[in-house]
C-alpha positions, 0 to 999 in steps of 0.5 A: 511504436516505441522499440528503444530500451531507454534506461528504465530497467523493467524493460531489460527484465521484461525482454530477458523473460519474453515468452514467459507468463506476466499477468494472469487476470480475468481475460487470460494469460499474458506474456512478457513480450505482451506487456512490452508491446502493450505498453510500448503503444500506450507510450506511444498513444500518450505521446501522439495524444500530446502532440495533437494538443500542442500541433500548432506549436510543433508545426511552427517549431518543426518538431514533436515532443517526443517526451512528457518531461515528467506531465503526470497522467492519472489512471484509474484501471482496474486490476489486471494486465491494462492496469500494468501496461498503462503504467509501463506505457506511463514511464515509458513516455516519461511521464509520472505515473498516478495511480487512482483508487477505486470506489474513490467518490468524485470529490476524491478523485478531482483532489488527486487530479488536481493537487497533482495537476495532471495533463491527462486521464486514463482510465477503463470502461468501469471508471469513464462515467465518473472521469470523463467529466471531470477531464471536461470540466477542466480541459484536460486529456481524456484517454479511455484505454480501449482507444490506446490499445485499440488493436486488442479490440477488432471493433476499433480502428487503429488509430495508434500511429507508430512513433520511431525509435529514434524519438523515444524518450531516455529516462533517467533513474533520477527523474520522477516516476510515481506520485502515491497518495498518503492514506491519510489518517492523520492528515489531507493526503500528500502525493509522495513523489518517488523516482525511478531510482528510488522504484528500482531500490525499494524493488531489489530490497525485497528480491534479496530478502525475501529470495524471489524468483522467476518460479515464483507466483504471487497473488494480487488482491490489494488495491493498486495505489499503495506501494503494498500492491504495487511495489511488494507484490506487483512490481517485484513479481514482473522484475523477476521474470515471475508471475503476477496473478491480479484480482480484479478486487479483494474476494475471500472466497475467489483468494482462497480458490487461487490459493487451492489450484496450488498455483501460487508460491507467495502470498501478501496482504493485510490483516484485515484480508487475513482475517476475512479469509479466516472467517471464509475457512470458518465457514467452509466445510471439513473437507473444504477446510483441509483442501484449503489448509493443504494448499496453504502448506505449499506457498513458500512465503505468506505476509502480512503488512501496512497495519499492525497484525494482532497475535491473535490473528498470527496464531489462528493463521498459523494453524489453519495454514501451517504458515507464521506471517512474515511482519515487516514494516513500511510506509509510503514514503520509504518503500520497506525498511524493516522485516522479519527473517524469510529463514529465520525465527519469527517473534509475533509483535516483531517487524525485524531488522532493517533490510539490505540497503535500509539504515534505520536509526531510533531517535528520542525526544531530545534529538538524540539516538536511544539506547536499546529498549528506550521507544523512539521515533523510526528514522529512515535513510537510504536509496528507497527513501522519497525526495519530495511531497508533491507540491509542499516544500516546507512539508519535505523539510520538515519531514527530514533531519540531518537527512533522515526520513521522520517516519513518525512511528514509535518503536523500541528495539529488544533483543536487536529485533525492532518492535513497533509501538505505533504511531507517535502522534496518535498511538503513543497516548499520554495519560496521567504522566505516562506514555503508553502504547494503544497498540499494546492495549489493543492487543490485550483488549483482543483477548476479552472474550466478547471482543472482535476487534477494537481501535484505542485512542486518546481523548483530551481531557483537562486533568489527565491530558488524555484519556485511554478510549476503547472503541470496540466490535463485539463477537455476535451477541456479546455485550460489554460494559465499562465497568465490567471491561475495566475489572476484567482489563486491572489483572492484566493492564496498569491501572494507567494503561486501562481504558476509560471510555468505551464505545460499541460500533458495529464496524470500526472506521477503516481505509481501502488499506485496511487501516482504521482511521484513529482521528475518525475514532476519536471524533465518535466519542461524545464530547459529554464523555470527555468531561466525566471523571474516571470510574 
């Protein structure tokens, strides 16, 4: 097996803590020194599996490949130790690691294998029915991870053979580790292609802001193939020596009984799963609710990210857990790059300050910087920051200048705190002349008492260039109607800033994210409606 430390320095983390616990999952408790050699044999699987391919090559060259020069391997495992070992194992064999969703359709998962056109297939007893032909139809490797680590399973051979460490492969921190998938809100998913300097930046940022620790235990419940479950909570737990307690998958219910065994000091997630657990204590019984409030009380940190977090939701969790989240903001691309204060004051609407080793700078129209409380786009530079979509040259070039990353989110800075507007493209609207926020219109729509949730988006319109559009939830058994949403919204909003167009959905379009899906907003209103005039 692969005993060599190559120049990966989660390795080095993972043997300094040895004995200590991981991963807790559904099948247990595992140790660091587990991990290790867990992954260690599905490098070495990855490995053997490509030599196989190439066998008659390396008998004539009188030699096996004892790298996968950056092959990508996607996986599809379900949250838990295999998960953490297959993309350990990944690295480990220098191969670049690409993260599937789950409950991804087929021709989902066949657009990721195959824009990132990957050598081979890892995947879990769940998932082998929907990759195993996919692998078939186009020739590629198929690994189900109980045959690479088959000696955790005695009804297996072992069929792993042991590769010397004097063949294990010497990563670079320059060279490509993972490919991410986009959410893909606006546009086709692009892969992110991060190296593993820019993994181990994106890593240390948040241990020096957010002080972790090897006492630390965090609680899993996003999904693994964004950099919020993988980067903030999974990969910053394992290189400190932490704990990393991993849910198969997102259970309100099954999130607050952790919570309640009072062994977890962190917490991170979105506001859609802070919302669901609100509505879980809602329903609890009175003793329930104070055992689940007290527990609360114990973390040491809770936080929220990757969608904007409405007040309402901040004050509501305040009070049930005692706690004030903790905003920062983050993309795909960039890792985090702005956050609140783990000290300090926190101000609801507010992502922070740039995080250490992060510059961000505000940028206008013109191409140059704004002044304090002028909107601009968020430009982002630093060792955390990608090098290249996956595959789309002219898409890189155009995504950075004079060597900024563009993130394409508006904000404005007040009292040196940056604030976010939203996206520049979809939530900054233009409207009679005016550029307002929808993220500011949604957070005051919020406040009506029959409204839920609710999503706002530009609408094209030939006089006004784009029309404020409400698309909303409401509370069970609340109606609303336009004209009554528009004299209640006039005493809080500009007359510019008030909605035009109202649509009622039983749900709003969202990702596995949690983020709604604007563009999938917009194509819901009737193209009769686009053409009526404003009441």
């Amino acid at each position: 097996m692969i005993s060599r430390a190559s120049r990966l320095p989660f390795i080095a983390h993972a043997q300094r803590h040895g004995k200590r616990t991981a991963v807790v999952d559904s099948q247990g408790s595992f140790a660091y020194n587990e991990l290790l050699d867990a992954s260690s044999r599905v490098a070495t699987a990855l490995l053997a599996s490509r030599n196989d391919d190439q066998r008659n090559e390396a008998q004539r060259n009188k030699v096996q490949r004892s790298d996968l020069q950056e092959d990508r391997v996607a996986f599809l495992i379900t949250p838990g130790f295999p998960w953490v070992a297959v993309q350990w194992g990944i690295w480990r064999a220098g191969g670049v690691a690409v993260p599937l969703p789950l409950n991804s359709t087929r021709p989902e998962l066949e657009f990721f294998i195959d824009d990132a056109q990957a050598s081979a297939l890892v995947f879990d007893a769940q998932a082998a029915s929907l990759l195993a032909p996919i692998a078939a139809a186009r020739g590629i490797r198929a690994l189900p991870y109980e045959q690479l680590l088959p000696r955790q399973s005695p009804d297996l051979p072992d069929i792993v053979p042991d590769i010397t460490s004097d063949v294990a492969p010497d990563i670079a921190s320059d060279r490509r580790a993972m490919i991410l998938y986009t959410s893909g809100t606006t546009s086709r998913p692009k892969g992110v292609v991060t190296t593993h300097a820019n993994v181990a930046a994106q890593i240390e940022t948040l241990l020096e802001a957010w002080e972790w620790s090897p006492d630390d235990r965090i609680l899993l419940c996003l999904p693994l193939h964004h950099v919020h479950g993988i980067i903030n909570v999974v990969s910053c737990a394992l290189w400190s020596g932490a704990t990393c307690h991993m849910l198969p998958r997102f259970d309100a219910n099954a999130v607050w009984d952790c919570i309640a065994s009072g062994g977890v000091t962190l917490f991170m997630a979105v506001p859609t799963v802070y919302v669901k657990l609100i509505a879980a204590w809602d329903e609890a019984s009175p003793q329930r609710r104070a055992e689940l409030s007290q527990a609360c009380f114990r973390l040491r940190l809770m936080v929220s990210g990757s969608a904007a977090l409405p007040v309402s939701t901040l004050h509501r969790w305040k009070e049930i857990s005692g706690h004030i989240l903790l905003e920062r903001y983050g993309m795909t691309e960039i890792g985090m790059a702005l956050s609140n204060s783990l000290r300090g004051e926190r101000i609801p609407g507010s992502v922070g300050r740039p995080l250490p080793g992060v510059e961000v700078q505000l940028i206008g129209e013109n191409g140059a910087l704004v002044s304090p409380g002028t909107p601009g786009e968020i430009e982002v530079r630093g060792p955390s920051v990608f090098g290249e979509y996956w595959r789309q040259p002219e898409a890189t070039r155009a995504a950075f200048r004079r060597g900024w990353f563009r993130t394409g989110d508006t904000a404005v800075v007040e009292n040196d705190l940056y604030r976010i507007l939203g996206r520049t493209n979809i939530d900054i609207l233009k409207t009679g002349g005016h550029k307002v926020s929808a993220l500011e219109i949604e957070e005051t729509l919020r406040e009506h008492p029959a409204v839920a949730e609710c999503a706002v988006v530009g609408v094209a319109d030939p006089e006004w260039g784009e029309r404020v559009a409400a698309a909303v939830v409401l509370n069970k058994g609340d109606a609303l109607d336009l004209p009554s949403l528009r004299i209640w919204a006039k005493d809080l909003l500009a007359p510019h800033k008030v909605p035009s167009l109202l649509l009622v959905l039983d749900a709003l379009p969202r990702n596995a994210m949690g983020k709604v899906m604007k563009p999938a907003v917009a194509a819901l209103f009737p193209t009769a409606a686009r053409g009526d005039s404003i009441p």
